[in-house]
C-alpha positions as CSV (number, residue, x, y, z in Angstrom):
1,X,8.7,-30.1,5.4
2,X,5.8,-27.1,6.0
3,X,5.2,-25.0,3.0
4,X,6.5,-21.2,3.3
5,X,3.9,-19.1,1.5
6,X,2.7,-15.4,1.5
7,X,-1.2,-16.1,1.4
8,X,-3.2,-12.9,1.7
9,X,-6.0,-11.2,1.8
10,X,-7.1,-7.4,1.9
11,X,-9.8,-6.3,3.9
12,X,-11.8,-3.1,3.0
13,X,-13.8,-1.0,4.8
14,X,-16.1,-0.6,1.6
15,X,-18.6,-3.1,0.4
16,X,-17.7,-4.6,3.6
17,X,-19.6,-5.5,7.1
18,X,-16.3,-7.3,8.8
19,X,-15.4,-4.2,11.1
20,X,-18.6,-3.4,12.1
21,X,-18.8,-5.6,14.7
22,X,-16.2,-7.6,17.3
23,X,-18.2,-10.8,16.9
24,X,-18.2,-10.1,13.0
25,X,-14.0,-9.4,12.6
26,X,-13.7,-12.9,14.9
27,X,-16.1,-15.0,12.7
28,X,-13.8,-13.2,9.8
29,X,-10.7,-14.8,11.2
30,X,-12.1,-18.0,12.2
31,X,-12.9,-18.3,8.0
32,X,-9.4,-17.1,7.1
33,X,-7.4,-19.3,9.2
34,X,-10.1,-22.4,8.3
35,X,-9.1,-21.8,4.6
36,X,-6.1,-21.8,4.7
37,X,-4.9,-17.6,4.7
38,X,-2.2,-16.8,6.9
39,X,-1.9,-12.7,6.8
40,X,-4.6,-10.2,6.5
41,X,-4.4,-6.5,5.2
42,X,-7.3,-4.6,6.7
43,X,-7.6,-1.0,6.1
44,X,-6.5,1.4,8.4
45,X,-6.8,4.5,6.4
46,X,-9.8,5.4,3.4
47,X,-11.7,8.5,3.0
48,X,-9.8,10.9,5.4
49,X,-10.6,9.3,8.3
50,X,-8.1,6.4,10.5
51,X,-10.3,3.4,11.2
52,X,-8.2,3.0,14.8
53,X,-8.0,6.1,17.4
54,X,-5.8,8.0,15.8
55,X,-3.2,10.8,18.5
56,X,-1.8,12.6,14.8
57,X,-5.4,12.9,12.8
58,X,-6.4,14.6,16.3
59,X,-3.8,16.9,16.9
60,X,-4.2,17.6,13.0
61,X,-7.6,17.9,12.1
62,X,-9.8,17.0,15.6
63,X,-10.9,13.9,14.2
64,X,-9.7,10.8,16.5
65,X,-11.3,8.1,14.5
66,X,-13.9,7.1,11.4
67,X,-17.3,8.4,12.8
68,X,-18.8,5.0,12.2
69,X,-16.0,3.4,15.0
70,X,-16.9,5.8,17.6
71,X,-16.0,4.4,21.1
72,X,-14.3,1.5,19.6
73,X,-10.5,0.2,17.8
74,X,-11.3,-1.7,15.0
75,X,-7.5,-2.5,14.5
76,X,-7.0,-3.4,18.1
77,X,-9.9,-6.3,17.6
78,X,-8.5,-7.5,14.4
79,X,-5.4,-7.9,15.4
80,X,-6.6,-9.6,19.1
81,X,-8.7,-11.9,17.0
82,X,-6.2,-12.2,14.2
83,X,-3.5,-13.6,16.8
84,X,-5.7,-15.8,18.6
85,X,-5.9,-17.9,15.3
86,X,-2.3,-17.9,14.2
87,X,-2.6,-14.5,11.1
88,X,-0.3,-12.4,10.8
89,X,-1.7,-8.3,10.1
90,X,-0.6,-6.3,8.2
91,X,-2.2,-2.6,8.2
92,X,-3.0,-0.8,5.0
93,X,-2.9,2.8,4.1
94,X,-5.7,2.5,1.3
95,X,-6.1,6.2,0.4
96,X,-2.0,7.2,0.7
97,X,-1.5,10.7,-0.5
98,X,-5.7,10.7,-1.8
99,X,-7.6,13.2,0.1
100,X,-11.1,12.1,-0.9
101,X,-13.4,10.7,-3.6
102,X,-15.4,12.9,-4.9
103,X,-16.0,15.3,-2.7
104,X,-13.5,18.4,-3.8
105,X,-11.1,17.3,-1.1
106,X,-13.3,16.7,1.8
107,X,-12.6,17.2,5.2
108,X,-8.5,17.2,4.8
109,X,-8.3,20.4,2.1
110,X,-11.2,22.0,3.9
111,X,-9.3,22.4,6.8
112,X,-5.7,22.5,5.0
113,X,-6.4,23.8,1.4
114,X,-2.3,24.5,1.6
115,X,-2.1,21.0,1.4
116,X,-3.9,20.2,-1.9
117,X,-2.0,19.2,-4.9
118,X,-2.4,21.0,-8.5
119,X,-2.2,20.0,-12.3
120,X,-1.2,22.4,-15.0
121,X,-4.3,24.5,-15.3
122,X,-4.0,25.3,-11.5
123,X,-7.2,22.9,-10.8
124,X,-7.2,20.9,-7.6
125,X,-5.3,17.6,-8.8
126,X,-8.0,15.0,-9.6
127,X,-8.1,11.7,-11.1
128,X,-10.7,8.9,-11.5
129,X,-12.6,10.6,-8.9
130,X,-9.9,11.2,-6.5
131,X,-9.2,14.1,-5.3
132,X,-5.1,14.7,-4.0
133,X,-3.1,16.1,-1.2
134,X,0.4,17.2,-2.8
135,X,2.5,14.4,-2.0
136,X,6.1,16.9,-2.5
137,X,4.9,19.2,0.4
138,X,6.8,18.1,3.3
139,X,4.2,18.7,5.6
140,X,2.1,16.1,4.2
141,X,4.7,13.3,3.9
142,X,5.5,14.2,7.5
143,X,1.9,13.4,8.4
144,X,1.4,10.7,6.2
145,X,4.9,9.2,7.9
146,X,3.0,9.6,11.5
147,X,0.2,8.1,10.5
148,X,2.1,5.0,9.4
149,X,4.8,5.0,12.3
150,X,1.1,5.7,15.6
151,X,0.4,1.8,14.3
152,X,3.8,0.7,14.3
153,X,4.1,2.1,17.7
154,X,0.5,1.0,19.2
155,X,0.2,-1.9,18.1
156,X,1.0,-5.4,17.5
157,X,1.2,-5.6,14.1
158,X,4.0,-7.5,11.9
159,X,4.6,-4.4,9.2
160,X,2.9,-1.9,7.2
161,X,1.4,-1.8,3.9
162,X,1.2,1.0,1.0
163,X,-0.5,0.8,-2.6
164,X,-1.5,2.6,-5.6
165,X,-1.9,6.0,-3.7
166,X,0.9,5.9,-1.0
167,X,3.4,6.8,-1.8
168,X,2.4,7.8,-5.3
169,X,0.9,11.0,-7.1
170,X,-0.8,11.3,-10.5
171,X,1.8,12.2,-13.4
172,X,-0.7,15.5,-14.3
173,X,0.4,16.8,-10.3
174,X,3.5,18.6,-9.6
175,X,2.4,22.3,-10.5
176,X,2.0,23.7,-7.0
177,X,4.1,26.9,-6.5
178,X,6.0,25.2,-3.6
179,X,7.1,22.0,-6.7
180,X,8.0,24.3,-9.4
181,X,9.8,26.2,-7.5
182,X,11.7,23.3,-6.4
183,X,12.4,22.2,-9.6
184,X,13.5,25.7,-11.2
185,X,16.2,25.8,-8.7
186,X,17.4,22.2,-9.6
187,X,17.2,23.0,-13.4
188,X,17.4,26.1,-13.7
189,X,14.1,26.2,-15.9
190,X,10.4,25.7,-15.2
191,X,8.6,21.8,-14.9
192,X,7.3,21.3,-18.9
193,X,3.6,21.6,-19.8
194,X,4.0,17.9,-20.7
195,X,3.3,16.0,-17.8
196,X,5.2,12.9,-19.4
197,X,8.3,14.3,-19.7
198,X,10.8,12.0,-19.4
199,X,13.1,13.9,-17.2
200,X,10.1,15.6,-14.9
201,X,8.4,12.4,-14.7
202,X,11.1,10.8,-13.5
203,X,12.7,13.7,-11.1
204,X,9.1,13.3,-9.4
205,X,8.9,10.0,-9.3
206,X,12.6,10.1,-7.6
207,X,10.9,12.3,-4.6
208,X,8.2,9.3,-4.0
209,X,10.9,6.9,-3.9
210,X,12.7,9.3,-1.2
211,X,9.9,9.5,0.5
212,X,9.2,5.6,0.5
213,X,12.8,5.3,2.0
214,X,12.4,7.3,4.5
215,X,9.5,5.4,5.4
216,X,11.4,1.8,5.5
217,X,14.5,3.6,7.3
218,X,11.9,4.6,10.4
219,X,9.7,1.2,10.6
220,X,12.9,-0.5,11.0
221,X,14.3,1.5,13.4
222,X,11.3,0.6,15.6
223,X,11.1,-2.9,14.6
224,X,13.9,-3.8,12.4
225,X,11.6,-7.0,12.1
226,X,8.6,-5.1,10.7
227,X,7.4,-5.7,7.0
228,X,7.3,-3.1,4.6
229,X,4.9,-4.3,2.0
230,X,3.9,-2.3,-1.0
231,X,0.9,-3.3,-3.7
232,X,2.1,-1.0,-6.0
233,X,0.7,-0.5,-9.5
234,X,2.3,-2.1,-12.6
235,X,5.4,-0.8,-13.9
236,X,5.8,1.1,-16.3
237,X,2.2,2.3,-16.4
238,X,2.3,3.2,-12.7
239,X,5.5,5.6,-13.2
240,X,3.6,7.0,-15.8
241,X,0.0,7.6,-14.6
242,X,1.1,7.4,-10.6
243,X,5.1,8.1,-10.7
244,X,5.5,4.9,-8.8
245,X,9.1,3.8,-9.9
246,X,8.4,0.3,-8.4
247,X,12.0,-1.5,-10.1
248,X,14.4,1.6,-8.0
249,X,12.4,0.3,-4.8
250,X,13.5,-3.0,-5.0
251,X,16.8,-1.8,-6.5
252,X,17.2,0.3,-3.0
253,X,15.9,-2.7,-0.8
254,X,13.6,0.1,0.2
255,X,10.4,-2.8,0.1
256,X,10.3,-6.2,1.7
257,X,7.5,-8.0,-0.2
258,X,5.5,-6.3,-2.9
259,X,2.2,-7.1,-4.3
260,X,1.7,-5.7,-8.2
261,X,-2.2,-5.3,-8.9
262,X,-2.5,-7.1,-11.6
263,X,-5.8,-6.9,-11.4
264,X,-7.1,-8.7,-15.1
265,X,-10.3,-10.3,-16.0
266,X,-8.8,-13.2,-17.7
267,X,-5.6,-15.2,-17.1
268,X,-3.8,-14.8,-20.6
269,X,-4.0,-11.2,-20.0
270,X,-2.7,-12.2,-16.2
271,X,-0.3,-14.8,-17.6
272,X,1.6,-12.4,-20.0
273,X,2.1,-8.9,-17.5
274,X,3.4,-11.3,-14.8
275,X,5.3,-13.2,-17.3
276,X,7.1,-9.6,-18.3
277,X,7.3,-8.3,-14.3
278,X,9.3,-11.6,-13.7
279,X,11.6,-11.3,-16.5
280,X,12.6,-7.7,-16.3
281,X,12.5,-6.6,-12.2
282,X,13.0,-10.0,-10.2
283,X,16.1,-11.5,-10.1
284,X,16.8,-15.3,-8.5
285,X,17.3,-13.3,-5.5
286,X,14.5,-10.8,-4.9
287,X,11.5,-13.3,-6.7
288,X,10.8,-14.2,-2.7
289,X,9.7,-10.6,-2.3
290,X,6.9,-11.2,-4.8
291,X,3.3,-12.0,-4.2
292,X,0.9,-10.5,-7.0
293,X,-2.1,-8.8,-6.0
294,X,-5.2,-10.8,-7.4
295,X,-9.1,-8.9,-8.2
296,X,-11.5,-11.6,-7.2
297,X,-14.0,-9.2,-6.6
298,X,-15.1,-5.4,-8.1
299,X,-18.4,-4.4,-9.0
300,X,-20.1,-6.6,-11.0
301,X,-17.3,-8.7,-11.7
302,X,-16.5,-11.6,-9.6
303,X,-13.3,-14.4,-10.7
304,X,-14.0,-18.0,-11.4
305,X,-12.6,-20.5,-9.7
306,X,-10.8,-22.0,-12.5
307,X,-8.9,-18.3,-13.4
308,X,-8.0,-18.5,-9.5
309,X,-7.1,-21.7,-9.3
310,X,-4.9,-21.3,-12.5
311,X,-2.9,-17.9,-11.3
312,X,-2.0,-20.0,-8.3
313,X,-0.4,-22.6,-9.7
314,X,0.8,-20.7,-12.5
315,X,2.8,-18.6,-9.6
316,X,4.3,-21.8,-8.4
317,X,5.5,-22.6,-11.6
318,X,7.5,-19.8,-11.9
319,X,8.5,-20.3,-8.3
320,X,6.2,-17.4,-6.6
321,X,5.4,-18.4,-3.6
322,X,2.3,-16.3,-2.7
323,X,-0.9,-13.9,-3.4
324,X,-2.8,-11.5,-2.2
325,X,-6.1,-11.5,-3.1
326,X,-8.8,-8.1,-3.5
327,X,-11.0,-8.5,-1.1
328,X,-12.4,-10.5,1.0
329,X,-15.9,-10.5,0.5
330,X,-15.3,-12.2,-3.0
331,X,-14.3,-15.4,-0.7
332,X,-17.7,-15.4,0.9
333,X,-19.7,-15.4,-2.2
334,X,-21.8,-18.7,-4.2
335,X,-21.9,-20.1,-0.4
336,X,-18.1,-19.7,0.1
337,X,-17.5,-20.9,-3.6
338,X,-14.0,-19.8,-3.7
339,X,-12.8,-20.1,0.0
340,X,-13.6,-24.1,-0.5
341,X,-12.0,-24.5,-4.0
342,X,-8.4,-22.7,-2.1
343,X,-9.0,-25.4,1.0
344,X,-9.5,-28.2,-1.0
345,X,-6.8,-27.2,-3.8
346,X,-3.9,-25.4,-3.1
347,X,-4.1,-23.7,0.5
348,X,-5.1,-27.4,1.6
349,X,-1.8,-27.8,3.2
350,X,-1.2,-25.4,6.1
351,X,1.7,-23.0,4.9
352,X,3.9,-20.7,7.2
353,X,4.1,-17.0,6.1
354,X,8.3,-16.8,5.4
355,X,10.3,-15.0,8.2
356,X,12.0,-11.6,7.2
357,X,15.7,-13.2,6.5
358,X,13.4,-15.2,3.7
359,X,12.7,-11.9,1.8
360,X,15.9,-9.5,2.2
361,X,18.5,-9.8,-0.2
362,X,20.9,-8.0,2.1
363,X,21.5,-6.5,5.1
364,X,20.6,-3.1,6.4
365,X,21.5,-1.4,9.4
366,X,19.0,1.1,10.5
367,X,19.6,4.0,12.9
368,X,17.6,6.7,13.5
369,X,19.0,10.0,15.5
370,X,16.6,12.5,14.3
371,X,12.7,13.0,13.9
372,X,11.0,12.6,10.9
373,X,10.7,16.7,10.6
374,X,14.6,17.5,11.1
375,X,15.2,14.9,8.4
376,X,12.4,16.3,6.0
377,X,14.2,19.7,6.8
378,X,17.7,18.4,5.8
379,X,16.3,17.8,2.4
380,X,14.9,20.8,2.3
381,X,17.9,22.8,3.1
382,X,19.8,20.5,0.7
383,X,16.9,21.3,-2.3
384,X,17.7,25.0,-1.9
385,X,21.1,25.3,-1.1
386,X,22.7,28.3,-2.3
């Protein structure tokens, strides 16, 4: 009997030369498959720019495509390529609700300042160098939801993919007129100085989560076979730093398979947040939807092959049947160092990425009878009624 694994890999448009060519995304594919990977993640949104022709960014800002792609679809070859050899893609929104890094908002708040988001002191909302649209404004979720459903439409891909950034917002953001405002009329008071308020970090939080289902309830009415995956940050930490309320997601059935970053530099450190993730927010019944984000690769650092190896079967132990691992190029390195310990170890036997009915943990019917707009309207209206 096959194996029925999740084995995955992002691919980045930083520290990265994979894109830059056809021939170069093929030879990437042709090492995947060889190793035993059977779904790739390549970026499809970092930096403000799309990395595929883009009909929304256009309309929006004049900008079809990431300058550096001019004249070609980057996502349309990867996905070709990606098929030809048996992967599955999924595209990922890398920068979610970020605007830019660095760089006071770049191209998005120059055109749309409306659009940033705002911390306490009224300063743009920034955090470890990124800078933030405001993730409550409708207007932004609605484009951030068009983005998503153009490659969805266009092309043949087998689901989406959000992370750290989409949909989230750092904890110190909320304090835009448009937010308070919001919130005064729920409460009947104005959103606390503390940013970790209990009650306002969670009411926020609450809004992501909307907006996340929302998301889910249009892929599926596309393609009620489409993935939804999500490499969230850990929980609790990302609800308080990001207000990503990762355990509701999987309470709603609002996220097919979900890849926590637990991105730590050695495995008892690894060994004891999965350990906790597992006991507390997967149940018998939902452990299929988990496939832990892995750091091979950042900076300087760079994973052995005995922490990697190690994780892995760790996972199975606990009967995880999958990873994702960040990024790609870390395969590549020592003369393909860790790509030959995976084909020689575990990913030795060819595995089968599991079908959708693998994953869900109940049905869902999914209709949709309105655009994204009218319904971001209807929760409007229902925010300010009376």
């Amino acid at each position: 009997m096959s194996k029925v694994e999740i084995r995955g890999v992002w691919l980045t448009a930083t520290d990265s030369q994979v894109l830059k060519s056809k021939q170069s995304i093929a030879e990437a594919m042709n090492f995947l498959a060889e190793t035993g990977f059977n779904v790739v993640f390549p970026v499809v949104w970092s930096k403000g720019v799309t990395l595929y022709p883009s009909p929304t960014m256009w309309k929006t800002f004049g900008i079809e495509i990431d300058s550096n792609f001019l004249s070609r679809d980057p996502l349309a070859e990867l996905v070709a390529e990606a098929r030809r050899v048996g992967l599955k893609v999924i595209p990922w929104f890398e920068y979610g609700f970020a605007s830019s890094y660095n760089s006071n908002g770049g191209i998005l708040l120059k055109q749309k300042p409306e659009w940033g988001a705002y911390d306490y002191q009224g300063n743009l909302l920034k955090k470890n160098g990124f800078e933030w649209l405001n993730a409550f404004d409708f207007q932004v979720q609605e484009f951030l939801l068009n983005l998503v459903l153009e490659v969805v439409k266009n092309y043949d891909v087998d689901g989406v993919q959000g992370d750290d950034r989409f949909p989230a917002l750092p904890s110190e953001g909320g304090y835009d007129q448009g937010t308070i405002t919001r919130y005064h009329r729920e409460f009947q008071k104005y959103p606390p100085k503390n940013h970790k308020d209990k009650n306002w970090l969670q009411w926020r939080a609450n809004i992501l989560t909307d907006v996340l289902a929302l998301l889910y309830q249009e892929v599926k009415a596309i393609n009620s076979d489409l993935l939804v995956s999500m490499a969230p940050n850990i929980y609790d930490w990302g609800l308080q730093e990001y207000l990503q309320d990762s355990p509701t997601w999987l309470k709603r059935g609002i996220v097919d398979i979900i890849h926590p970053q637990i991105y730590r530099r050695d495995f008892l450190s690894y060994k004891c947040i999965l350990n906790r993730l597992v006991k507390e927010q997967f149940t018998d019944t939902i452990l299929p939807k988990l496939a832990p984000g892995i750091l091979i690769k950042l900076g300087r650092y760079r994973i052995t092959p005995d922490y990697l190896l190690r994780v892995i079967e760790y996972h199975r132990q606990l009967g995880i049947n999958g990873e994702v691992c960040f990024f790609y190029e870390g395969l590549q390195e020592n003369n393909d160092q860790l790509a030959k310990v995976l084909k020689k170890g575990h990913y030795a036997q060819s595995a089968s990425f599991p079908k959708l009915a693998d994953l869900q943990d109940f049905g869902m019917n999914y209709h949709r009878s309105t655009s994204i707009l009218q319904r971001l309207e209807k929760r409007l209206r229902k925010i300010f009624k009376g």
